[in-house]
C-alpha positions in Angstrom: -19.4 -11.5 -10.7 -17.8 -10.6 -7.3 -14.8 -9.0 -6.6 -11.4 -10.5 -5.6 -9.5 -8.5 -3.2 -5.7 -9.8 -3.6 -3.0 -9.6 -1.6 -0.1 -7.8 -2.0 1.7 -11.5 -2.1 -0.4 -12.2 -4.8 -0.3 -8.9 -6.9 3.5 -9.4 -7.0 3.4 -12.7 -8.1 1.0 -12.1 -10.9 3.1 -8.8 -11.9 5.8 -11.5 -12.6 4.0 -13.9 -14.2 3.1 -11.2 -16.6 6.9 -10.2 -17.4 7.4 -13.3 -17.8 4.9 -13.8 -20.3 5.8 -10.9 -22.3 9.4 -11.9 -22.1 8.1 -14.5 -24.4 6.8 -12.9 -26.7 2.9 -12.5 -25.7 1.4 -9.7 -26.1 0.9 -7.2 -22.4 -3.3 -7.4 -23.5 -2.6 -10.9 -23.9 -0.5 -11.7 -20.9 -3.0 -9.6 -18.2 -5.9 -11.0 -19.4 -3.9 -14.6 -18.9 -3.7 -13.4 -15.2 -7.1 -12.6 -14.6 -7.3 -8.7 -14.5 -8.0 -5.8 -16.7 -5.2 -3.9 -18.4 -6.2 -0.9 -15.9 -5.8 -3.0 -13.1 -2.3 -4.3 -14.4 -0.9 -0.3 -15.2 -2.4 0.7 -11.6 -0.7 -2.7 -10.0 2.8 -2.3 -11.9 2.6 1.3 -10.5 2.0 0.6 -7.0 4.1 -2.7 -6.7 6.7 -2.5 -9.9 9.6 -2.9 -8.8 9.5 -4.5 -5.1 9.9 -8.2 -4.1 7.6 -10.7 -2.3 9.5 -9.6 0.9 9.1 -6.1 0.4 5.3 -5.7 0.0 4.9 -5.6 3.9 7.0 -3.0 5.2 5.5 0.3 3.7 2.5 -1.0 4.8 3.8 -1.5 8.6 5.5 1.7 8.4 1.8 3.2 7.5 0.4 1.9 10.2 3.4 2.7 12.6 3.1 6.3 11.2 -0.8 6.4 11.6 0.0 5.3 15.4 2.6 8.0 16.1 0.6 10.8 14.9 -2.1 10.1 17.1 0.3 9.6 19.8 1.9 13.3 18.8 -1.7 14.8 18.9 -2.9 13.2 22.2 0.3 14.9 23.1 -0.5 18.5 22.3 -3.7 18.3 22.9 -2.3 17.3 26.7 -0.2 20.4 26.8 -2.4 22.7 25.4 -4.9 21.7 28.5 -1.8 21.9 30.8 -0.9 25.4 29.3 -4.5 26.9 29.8 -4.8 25.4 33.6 -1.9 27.1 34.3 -2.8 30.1 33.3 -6.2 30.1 35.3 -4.1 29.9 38.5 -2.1 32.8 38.5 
């Protein structure tokens, strides 16, 4: 069987769907396995994504990317000083 790759959207949507089930008095084995996953999936999911909203899934992952950008912008950065820094000192 293939592998689904969900979205964050998605993983949210089924987290709740979940505590909704259970609110009801189902069984968490029962209500994951209602969803489609394994209980694994559901513990790693609910630790990632617990407590956030629909809306909220797609910042960290922005500011990840944001972050990744700025470092290589802080590197490409020192390494252009550090080349600056050593033709200096050949001229004297």
């Amino acid at each position: 069987m293939a592998r689904k790759r969900h979205t964050a959207e998605e993983i949210v949507a089924k987290l709740r769907q979940v505590d909704v089930l259970t609110s009801q008095g189902r069984p968490v084995a029962e209500a994951v396995r209602s969803i489609g996953v394994t209980e694994a999936t559901y513990y790693r999911w609910r630790q990632e994504y617990g407590g956030l909203k629909g809306d909220q899934v797609k910042r960290p992952k922005e500011l990840e990317a944001e972050n990744a950008r700025l470092r290589r912008a802080a590197s490409d950065l020192t390494l252009d000083k550090m080349i600056l820094a050593e033709a200096s000192r050949g001229n004297f």
